[in-house]
C-alpha positions as CSV (number, residue, x, y, z in Angstrom):
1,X,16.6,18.5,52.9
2,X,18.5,17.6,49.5
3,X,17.0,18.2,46.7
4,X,16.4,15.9,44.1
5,X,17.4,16.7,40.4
6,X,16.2,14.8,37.5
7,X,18.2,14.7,34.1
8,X,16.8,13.7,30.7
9,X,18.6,11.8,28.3
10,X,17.1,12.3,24.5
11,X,18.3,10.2,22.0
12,X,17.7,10.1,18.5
13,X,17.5,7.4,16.3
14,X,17.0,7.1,13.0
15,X,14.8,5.2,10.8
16,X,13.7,4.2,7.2
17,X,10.7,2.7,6.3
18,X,10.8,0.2,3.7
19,X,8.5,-2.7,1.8
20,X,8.6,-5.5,4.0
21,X,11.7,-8.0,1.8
22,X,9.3,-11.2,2.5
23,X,6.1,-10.5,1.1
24,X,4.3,-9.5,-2.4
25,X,2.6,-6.2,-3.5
26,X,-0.6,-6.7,-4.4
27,X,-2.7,-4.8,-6.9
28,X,-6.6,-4.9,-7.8
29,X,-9.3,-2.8,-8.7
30,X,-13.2,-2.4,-8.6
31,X,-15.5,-0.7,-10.7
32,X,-17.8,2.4,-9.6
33,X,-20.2,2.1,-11.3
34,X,-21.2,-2.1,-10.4
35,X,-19.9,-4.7,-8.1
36,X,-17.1,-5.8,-11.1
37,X,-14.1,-6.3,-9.8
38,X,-10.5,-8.1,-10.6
39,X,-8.6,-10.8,-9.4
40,X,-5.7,-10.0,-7.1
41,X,-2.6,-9.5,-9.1
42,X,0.8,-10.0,-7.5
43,X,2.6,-9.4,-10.8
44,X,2.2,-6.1,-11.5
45,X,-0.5,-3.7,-12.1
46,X,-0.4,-3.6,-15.6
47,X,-2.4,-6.9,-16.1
48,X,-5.1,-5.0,-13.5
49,X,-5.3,-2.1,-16.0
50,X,-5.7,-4.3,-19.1
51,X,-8.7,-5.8,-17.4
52,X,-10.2,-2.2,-16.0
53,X,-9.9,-1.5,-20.1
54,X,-11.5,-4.6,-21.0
55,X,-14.4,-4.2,-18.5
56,X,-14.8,0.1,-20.1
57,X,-15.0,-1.7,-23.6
58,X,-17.8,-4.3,-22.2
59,X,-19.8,-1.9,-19.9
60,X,-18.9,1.4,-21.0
61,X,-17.8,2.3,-17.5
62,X,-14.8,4.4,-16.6
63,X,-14.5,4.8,-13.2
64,X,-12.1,2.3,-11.5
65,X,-11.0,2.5,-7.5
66,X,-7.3,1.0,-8.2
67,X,-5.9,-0.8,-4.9
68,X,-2.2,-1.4,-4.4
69,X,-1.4,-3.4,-1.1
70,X,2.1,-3.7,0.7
71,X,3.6,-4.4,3.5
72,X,6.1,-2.3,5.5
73,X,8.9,-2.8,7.4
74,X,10.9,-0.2,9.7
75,X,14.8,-0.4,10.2
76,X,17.1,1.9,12.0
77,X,19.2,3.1,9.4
């Protein structure tokens, strides 16, 4: 009886992950302490801060859960 012999072959490639090139970044934010929240902002998040400010100098509250959304892409380098 011959026996059988089984090779493996392991190859190694390597990759990058990137921000997808075709879509925006997205940045909002939402207050703790009520159900305020901002618009979507696919400027930059400097515009979001300025109205997390704004809504501390209204309410007093200074808690903010900051959201930045983007999409990814992975490339063999």
């Amino acid at each position: 009886m011959t026996a059988l012999r089984l090779q493996a072959a392991y190859r190694y490639v390597p990759h990058r992950i990137a921000e997808h090139p075709d879509t925006d970044t997205t940045f909002e934010a939402e207050c703790l302490w009520c159900n305020w929240a901002t618009a979507p902002s696919t400027g930059d998040s400097a515009s979001v801060d300025v109205e997390c400010m704004r809504h501390t100098g209204l309410s007093g509250h200074k808690s903010f859960r900051r959201v930045r959304t983007s999409f990814a892409v992975v490339v063999r380098v």
